[in-house]
C-alpha positions as CSV (number, residue, x, y, z in Angstrom):
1,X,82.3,132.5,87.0
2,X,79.0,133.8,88.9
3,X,77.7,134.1,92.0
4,X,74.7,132.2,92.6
5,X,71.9,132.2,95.3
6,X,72.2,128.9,97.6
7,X,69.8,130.0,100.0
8,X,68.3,133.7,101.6
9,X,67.0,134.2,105.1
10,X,64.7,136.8,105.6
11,X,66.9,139.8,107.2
12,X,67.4,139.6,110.9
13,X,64.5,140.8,113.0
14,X,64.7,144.3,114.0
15,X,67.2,145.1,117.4
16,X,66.8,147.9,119.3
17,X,66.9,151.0,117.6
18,X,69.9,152.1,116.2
19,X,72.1,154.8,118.1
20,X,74.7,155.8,115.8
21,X,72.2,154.5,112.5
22,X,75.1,154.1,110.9
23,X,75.8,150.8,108.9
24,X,79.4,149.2,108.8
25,X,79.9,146.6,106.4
26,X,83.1,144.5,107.3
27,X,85.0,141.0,105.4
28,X,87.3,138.8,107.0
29,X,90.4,136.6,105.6
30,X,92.7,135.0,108.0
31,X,94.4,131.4,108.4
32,X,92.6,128.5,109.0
33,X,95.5,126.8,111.1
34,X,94.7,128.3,114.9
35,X,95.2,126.5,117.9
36,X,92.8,126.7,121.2
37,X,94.3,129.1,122.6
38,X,95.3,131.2,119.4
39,X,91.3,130.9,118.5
40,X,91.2,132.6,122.2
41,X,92.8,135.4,121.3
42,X,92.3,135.8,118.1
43,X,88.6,136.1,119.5
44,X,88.6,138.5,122.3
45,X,91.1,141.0,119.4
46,X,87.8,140.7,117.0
47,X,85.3,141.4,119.4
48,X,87.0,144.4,120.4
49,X,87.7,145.5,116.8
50,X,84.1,144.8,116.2
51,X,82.5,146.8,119.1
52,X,85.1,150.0,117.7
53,X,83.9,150.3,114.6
54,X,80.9,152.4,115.2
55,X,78.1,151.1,114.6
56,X,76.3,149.1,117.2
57,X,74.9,145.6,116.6
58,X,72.0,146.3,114.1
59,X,73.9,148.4,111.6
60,X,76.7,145.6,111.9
61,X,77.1,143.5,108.8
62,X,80.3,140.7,108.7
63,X,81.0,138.8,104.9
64,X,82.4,135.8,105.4
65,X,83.6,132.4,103.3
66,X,82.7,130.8,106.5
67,X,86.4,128.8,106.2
68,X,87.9,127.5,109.4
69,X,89.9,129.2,111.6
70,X,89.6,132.9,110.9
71,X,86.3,133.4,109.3
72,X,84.3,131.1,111.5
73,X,85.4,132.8,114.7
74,X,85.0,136.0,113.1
75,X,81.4,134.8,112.3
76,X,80.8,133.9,115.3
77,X,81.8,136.7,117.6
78,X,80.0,138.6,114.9
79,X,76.8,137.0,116.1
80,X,77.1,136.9,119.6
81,X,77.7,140.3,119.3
82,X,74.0,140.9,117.7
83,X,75.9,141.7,114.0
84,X,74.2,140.3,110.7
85,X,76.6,137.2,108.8
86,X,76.3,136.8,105.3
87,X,78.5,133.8,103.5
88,X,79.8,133.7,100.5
89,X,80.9,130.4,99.6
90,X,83.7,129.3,97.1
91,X,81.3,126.7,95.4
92,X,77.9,125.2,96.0
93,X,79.2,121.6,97.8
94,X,81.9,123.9,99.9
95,X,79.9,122.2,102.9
96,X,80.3,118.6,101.8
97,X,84.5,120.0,101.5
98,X,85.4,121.7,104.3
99,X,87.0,120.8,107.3
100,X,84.5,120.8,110.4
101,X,86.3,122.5,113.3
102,X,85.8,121.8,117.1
103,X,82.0,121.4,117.3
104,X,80.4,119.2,114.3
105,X,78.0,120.8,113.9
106,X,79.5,124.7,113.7
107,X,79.6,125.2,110.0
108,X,75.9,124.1,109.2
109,X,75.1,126.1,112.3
110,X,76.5,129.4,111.1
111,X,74.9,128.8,107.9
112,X,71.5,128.6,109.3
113,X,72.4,132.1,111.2
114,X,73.2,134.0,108.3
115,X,71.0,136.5,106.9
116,X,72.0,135.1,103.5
117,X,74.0,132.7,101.3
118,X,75.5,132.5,98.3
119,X,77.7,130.4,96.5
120,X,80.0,130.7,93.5
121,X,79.3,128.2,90.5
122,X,81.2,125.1,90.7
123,X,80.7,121.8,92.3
124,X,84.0,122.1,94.4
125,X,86.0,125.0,95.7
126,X,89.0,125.3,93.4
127,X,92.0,127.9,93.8
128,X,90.0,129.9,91.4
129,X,86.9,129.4,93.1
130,X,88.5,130.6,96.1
131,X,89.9,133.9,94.6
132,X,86.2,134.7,93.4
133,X,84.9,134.1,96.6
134,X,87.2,136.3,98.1
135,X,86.6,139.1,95.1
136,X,82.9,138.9,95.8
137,X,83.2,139.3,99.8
138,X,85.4,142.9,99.2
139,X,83.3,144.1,96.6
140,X,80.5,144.0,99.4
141,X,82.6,145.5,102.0
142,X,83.6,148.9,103.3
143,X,86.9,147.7,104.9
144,X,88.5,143.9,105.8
145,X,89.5,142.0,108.9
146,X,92.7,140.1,108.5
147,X,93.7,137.6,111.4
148,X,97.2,137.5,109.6
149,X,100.6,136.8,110.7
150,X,102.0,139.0,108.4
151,X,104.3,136.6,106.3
152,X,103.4,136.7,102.3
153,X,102.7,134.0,100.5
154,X,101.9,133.2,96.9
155,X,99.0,131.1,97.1
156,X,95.7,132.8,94.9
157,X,93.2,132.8,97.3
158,X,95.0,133.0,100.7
159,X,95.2,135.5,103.3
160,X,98.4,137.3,102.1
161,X,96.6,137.6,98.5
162,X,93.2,139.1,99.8
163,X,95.1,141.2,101.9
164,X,96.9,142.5,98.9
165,X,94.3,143.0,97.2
166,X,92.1,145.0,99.2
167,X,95.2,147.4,100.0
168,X,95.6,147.7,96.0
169,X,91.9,149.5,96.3
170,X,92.9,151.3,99.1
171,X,90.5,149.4,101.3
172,X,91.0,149.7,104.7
173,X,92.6,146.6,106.2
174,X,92.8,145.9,110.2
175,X,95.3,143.0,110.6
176,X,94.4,141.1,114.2
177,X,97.7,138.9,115.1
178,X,97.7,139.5,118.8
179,X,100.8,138.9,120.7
180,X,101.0,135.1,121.7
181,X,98.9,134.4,118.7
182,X,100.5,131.1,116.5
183,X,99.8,128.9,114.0
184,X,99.5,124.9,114.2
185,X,100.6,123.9,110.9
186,X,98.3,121.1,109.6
187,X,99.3,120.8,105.9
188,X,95.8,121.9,104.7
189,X,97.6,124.8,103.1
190,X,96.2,127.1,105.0
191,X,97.0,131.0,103.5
């Protein structure tokens, strides 16, 4: 199972010059079931564990699977906050798969924002798709973003498994479940 090239952007054009020139390279896992005002939240937490992490918006670099909930707000308060996406997708027809969330357009959106694309072989995202997804997003990462309620899970591919998985490398692993933050259980299986 590879990782193949869907589609690269150039990189971003240059910001303004770099203050700390430092380069943070950060993934994200987190459930895909959020409601309104969990996505609320759950975005003002990221953007403020974004802006901490020392490096300002040039040397900022987000990995995402681009799946809803988590990883698309994390994408996009990535963005607005001048950081570089890049998307690693669990197969090459993940965007005729997924679910769209809110606005119908803000999956093929994202895509066109990142600075590149790639896709894991396969026509369709399988469990074991998933799990190499996930495998190729913390090999390219310095530390992991988990919008995670804490509660384990079994499911290859989830949030509880990526979570154990970067911890078994000793990855650093910031869990963002603020308080008020829930779930809306949708029966998409959402880890």
């Amino acid at each position: 199972m590879g990782i193949t090239l869907a589609k690269s952007a150039p990189a971003a054009a240059a910001g303004p010059a770099r203050a700390t020139g430092r380069t943070v390279r950060v993934g994200v896992t987190g459930h895909m079931d959020l409601g309104p005002e969990t996505v609320r939240l759950v975005a003002e937490a990221l953007r403020g564990h974004l802006r901490g992490l020392g490096a300002d918006a040039a040397g900022l670099v987000g990995v995402s699977c681009l799946a809803p909930g988590a990883d698309r707000i994390f994408a996009r308060v990535l963005l607005d906050l001048g950081g570089r996406l890049e998307v690693i997708l669990p197969s090459a027809g993940y965007r005729d798969q997924t679910d769209e969330d809110c606005a119908p357009s803000s999956f093929a959106a994202l895509l066109r924002q990142a600075d590149s694309v790639r896709a894991i072989e396969g026509p369709t995202a399988t469990p074991h798709t998933y799990v190499a997804a996930n495998d190729a997003m913390l090999a390219s990462v310095d530390s992991l973003v988990a919008v995670w309620d804490g509660h384990r899970s079994a499911k290859p591919g989830g949030t509880a498994h990526v979570v154990e998985i970067a911890r078994s490398r000793r990855m650093h692993v910031a869990v963002i479940w603020p308080p008020g933050a829930r779930r809306e259980h949708r029966g998409h299986g959402s880890g």
